[in-house]
N, C-alpha and C positions, 0 to 999 in steps of 0.2 A: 715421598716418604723420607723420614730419617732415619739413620740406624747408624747407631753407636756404638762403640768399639772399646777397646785398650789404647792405650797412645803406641802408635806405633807400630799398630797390626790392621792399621787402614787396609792395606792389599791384600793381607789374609780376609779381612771379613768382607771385601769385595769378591772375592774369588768365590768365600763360602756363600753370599749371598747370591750371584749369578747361579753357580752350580745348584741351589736349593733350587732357585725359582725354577729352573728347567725342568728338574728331577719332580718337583712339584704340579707341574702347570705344562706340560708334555702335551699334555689330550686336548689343552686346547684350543693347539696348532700350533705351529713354528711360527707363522707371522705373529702371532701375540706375545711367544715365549722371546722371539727376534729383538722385541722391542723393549729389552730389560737393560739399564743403562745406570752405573753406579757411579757419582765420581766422589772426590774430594773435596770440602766446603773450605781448606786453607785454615780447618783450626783442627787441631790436633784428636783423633777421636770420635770425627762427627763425620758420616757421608749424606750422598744424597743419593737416592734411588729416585728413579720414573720408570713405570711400567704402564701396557696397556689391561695390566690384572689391576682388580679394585683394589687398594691397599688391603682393606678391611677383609678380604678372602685373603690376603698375603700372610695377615697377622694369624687369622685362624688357626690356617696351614702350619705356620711355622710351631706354634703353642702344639698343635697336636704331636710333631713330628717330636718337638719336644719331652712330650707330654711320655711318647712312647721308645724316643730312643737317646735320652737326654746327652748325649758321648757325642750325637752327631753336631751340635751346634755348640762348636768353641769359641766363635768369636764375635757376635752378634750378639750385644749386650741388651739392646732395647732397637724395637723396631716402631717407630710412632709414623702412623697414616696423618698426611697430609693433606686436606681437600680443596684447597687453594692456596695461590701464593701469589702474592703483589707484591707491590713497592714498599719498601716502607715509608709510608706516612702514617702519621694518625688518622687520617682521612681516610686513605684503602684500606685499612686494618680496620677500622670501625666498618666500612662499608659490607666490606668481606665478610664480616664475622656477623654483622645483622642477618645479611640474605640470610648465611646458614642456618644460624638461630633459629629464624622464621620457619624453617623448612623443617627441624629437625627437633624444636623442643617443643612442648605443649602446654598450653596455656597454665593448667596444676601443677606443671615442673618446675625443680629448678635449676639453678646453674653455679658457676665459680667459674671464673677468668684466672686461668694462670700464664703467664709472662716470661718465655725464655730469653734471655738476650746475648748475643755471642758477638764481639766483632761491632756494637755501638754502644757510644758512651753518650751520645748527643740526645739520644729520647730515652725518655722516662719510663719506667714500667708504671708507676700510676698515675701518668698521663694519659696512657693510653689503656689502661682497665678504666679510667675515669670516662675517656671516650665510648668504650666499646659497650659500657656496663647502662651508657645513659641510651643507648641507642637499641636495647633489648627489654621489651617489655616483659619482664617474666620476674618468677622471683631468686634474688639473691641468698644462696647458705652455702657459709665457707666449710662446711664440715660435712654436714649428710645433704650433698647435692646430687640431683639426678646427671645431669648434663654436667661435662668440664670444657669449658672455651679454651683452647690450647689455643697460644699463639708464640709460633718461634720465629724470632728474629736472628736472621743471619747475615749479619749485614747491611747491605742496601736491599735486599729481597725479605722476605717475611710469608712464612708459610703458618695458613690457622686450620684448625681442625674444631668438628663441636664432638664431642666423645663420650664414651661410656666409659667406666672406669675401667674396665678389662679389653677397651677397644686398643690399648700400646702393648706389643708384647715385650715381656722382660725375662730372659734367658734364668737370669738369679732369678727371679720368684719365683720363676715354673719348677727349676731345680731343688731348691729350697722349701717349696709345698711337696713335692716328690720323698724327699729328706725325710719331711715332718712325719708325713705320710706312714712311710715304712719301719717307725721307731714304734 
């Protein structure tokens, strides 16, 4: 996973991330909750999480916790699941991002490839939707797609995800439909 922060409050939203997932994920034993491991990606803002919980239960969790106690999550801006992570090449990011496709969209859906890059100047971002886009048979709508091929590059590694639109949690939305909400 990634989860993004304030510049500057990397170790607050380490501390608040470990301390959720525990408080969170208790029941479902210590060797699992054991395995919560947060660190820093060297750019300002951006960590990386690995857990043996499924992201996608991470994000829930956290949206509801949200949902019902908005005061407890200060520093954890966006929490985006991750479902593989390679090299970067155009080759394992295409490869990557087929399997899941395959596995995860439906032949009536569609999709949108969107592109983070942090930390590489050397590849293109529509190089590599050019790659990833030719190697997905399904169909392409930049605006009402069912499926979003996320792919974040950080560096030399590159972590992709194929998602729903409410599969990243975002601290400001949840707060800010809350807001909306009660006016």
């Amino acid at each position: 996973m990634l989860l993004t922060t304030y510049r500057h409050a990397e170790r607050d939203a380490r501390d608040e991330m470990v301390t959720l997932m525990h408080e969170l994920f208790k029941d479902e034993g210590e060797a699992k909750v054991g395995l919560v491991d947060v660190w820093y990606t060297g750019i300002s803002g951006l960590l990386a999480c690995r857990s043996s919980i499924d992201p996608f239960k991470v994000v829930r969790s956290l949206r509801s916790i949200a949902m019902d106690e908005p005061w407890r999550i200060r520093y954890i801006l966006r929490l985006i699941p991750i479902e593989k992570v390679v090299n970067t090449s155009v080759e394992e990011i295409s490869d990557a991002c087929s399997e899941l496709a395959s596995l995860k969209i439906g032949k009536d859906e569609s999709f949108r490839i969107t592109v983070e890059k942090r930390m590489m100047h050397s590849l293109h971002s529509m190089e590599i939707i050019k790659a990833v886009a030719s190697r997905i048979d399904r169909r392409v709508d930049l605006t009402n797609y069912d499926w979003l091929v996320l792919i974040e590059v950080v560096g030399k590694v590159t972590g992709v995800a194929v998602l729903k639109y409410d599969d990243v949690f975002s601290s400001i939305k949840v707060k800010r439909s809350l807001a909306d909400s009660s006016v």
